[in-house]
C-alpha positions in Angstrom: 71.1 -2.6 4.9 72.8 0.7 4.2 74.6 1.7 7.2 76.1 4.9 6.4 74.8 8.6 4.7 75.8 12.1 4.1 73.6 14.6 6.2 73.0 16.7 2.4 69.7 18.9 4.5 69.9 20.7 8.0 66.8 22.5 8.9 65.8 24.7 12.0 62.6 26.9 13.0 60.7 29.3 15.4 57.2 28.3 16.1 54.5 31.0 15.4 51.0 31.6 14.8 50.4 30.0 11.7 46.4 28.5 11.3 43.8 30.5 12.8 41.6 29.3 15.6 44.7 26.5 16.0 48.3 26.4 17.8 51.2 27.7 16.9 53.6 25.3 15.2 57.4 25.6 14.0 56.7 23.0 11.7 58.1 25.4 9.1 62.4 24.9 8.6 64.4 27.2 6.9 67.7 25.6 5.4 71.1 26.0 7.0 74.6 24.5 7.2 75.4 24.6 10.0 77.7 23.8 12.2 75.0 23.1 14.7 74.8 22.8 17.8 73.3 19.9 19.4 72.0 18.9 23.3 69.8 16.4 24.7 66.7 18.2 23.8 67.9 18.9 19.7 69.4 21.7 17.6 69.9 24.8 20.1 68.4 27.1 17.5 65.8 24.8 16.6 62.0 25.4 19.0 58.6 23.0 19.6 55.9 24.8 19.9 54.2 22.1 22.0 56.8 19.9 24.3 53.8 17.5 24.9 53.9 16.1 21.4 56.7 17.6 19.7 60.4 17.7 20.9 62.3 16.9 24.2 64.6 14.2 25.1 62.7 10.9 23.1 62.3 14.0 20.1 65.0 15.6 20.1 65.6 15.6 15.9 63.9 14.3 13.1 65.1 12.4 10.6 63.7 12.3 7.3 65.1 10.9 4.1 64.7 12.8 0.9 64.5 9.6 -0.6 60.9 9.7 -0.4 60.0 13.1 -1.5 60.6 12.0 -5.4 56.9 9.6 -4.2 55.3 12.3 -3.1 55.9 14.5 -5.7 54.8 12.0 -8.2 51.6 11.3 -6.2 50.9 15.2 -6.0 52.2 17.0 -9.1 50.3 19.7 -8.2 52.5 20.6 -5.2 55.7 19.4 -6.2 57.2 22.6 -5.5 56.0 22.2 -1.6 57.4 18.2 -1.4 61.1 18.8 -1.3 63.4 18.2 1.4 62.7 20.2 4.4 58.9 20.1 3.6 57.9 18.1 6.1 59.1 19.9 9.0 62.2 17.7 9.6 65.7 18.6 10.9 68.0 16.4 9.3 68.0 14.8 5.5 69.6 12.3 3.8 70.0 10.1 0.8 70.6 7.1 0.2 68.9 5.4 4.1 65.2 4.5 4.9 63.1 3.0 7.3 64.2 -0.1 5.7 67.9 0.5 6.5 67.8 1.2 9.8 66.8 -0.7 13.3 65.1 0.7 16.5 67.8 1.2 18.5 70.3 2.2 16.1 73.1 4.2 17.2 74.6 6.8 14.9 77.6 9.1 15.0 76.3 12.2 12.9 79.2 15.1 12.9 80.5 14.9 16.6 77.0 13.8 18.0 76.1 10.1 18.7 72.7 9.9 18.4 69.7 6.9 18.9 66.4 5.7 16.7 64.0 5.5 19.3 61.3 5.9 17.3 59.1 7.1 14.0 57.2 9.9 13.7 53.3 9.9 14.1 52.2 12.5 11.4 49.7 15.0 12.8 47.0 17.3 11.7 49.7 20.4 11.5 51.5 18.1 8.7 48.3 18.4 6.0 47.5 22.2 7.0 51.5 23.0 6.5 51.6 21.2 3.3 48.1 22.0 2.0 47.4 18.4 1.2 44.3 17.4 3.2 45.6 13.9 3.0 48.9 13.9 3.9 48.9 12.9 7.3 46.6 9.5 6.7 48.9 9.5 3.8 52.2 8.8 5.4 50.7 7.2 8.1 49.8 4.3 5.7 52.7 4.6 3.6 55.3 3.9 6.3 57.5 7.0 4.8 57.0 8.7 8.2 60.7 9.0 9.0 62.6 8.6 12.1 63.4 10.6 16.1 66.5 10.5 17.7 67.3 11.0 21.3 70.9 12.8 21.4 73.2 10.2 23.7 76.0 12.8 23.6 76.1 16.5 22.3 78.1 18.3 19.9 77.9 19.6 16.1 75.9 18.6 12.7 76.7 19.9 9.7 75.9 19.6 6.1 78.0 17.2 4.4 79.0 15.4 7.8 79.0 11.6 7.3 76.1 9.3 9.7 78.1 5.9 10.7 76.2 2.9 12.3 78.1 2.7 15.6 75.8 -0.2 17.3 72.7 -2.3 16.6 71.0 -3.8 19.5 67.7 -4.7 17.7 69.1 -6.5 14.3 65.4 -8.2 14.3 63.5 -4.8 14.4 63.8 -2.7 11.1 62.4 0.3 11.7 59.8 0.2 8.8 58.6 -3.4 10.7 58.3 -1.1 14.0 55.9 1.7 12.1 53.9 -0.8 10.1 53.2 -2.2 13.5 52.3 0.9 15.4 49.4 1.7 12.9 48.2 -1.4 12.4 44.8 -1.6 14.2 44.6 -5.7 13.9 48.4 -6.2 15.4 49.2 -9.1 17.1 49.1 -8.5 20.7 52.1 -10.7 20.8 54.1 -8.7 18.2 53.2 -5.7 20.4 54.4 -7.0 23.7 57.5 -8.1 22.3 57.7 -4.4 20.9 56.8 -2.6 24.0 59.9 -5.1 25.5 62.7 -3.8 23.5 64.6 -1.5 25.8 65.4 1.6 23.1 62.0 2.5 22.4 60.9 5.7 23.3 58.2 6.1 26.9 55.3 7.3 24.1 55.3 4.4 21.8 56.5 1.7 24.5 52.7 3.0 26.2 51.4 2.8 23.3 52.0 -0.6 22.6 51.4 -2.1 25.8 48.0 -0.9 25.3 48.1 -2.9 21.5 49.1 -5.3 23.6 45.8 -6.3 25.3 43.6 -7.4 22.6 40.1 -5.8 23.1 42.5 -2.2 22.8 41.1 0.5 19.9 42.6 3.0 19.4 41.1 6.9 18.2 43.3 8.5 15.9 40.7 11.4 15.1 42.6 13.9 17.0 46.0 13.5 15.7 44.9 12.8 11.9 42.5 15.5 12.2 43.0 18.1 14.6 39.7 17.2 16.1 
């Protein structure tokens, strides 16, 4: 597993009306350098539109490696000037570290912060309506290239070109792309998902939601999220 990575992408946005008749979102980044700064809850200059599902402590950045845009683009040649990094709404990019090189749980020294995977992302209706690719959310729901949330353990400064350094690994046995495959997979083990929902850095969302996978007659809707239902 690669355990190191330049940050090469730092995005930050306002949220704003952006879909009639729907929420506003700040799902749209606009590139910068940085240095910046970083608390519990994320970049300072960075905003959620909606702390509920977006954001906050178990939120508090996204990671998304640029690695995976050069899949999209070849899926959708027709928007390739839309699936670049930053596109998705994330606040940190990489190269060169995916899902498959990282472990929930991982610690991370990015710049001055030290930062921890706690878990992936659950693409949402706002992801196909920012992109204009109706699909996109089922899309990397199925794909496992969903990326990757932090929760800030201590504050301080990101900036492009600061190095990401594996600092500790308590869950060797959980790569993160395992963790996401299992969290959309409606015919999970409920023993896989109890041992998940066990493992002490997952975030309060996903732990809940896999103590529910846990009991087996559990079925979960996804309508809303997907679809903005």
């Amino acid at each position: 597993m690669q355990t190191t990575a330049t940050v090469t992408g730092l995005y930050i946005g306002k949220a704003r009306e952006r879909w009639e008749g729907k929420p506003p979102s700040a799902i749209g980044k606009q590139s910068v350098r940085g240095p910046l700064e970083v608390g519990l809850d994320g970049f300072e200059e960075d905003e959620q539109a909606d702390r509920e599902v977006h954001g906050g402590p178990e939120k508090a950045l996204h990671h998304y490696p640029a690695d995976h845009y050069a899949y999209w683009a070849a899926r959708w040649p027709e928007h390739v000037e839309r699936l670049v990094a930053g596109g998705f709404g994330e606040n940190i990019s990489t190269l060169g570290i995916t899902e498959a090189d990282v472990c929930l749980g991982d610690r991370f020294t990015i710049g001055s912060t030290l930062v921890e995977i706690c878990q992936g992302r659950q693409p949402c209706w706002k992801l196909p309506a920012h992109t204009r690719i109706d699909e996109m959310a089922m899309a990397m729901q199925k794909s496992g290239r969903t990326g990757w949330y932090y929760r800030v353990l201590e504050g301080g400064r990101i900036s492009v070109g600061d190095k990401m350094e594996l600092s500790a690994r308590p869950c060797p046995d959980w790569s993160l792309d395992k963790v996401i495959a299992a969290r959309f997979d409606p015919r999970l083990d409920p023993a896989v998902a109890a041992a998940i929902a066990a493992l002490a850095p997952l975030s309060a969302s996903w732990r809940a939601a896999f103590e529910k996978k846990s009991k087996a007659s559990f079925s979960e809707d996804t309508s809303a999220r997907l679809n903005g239902d």
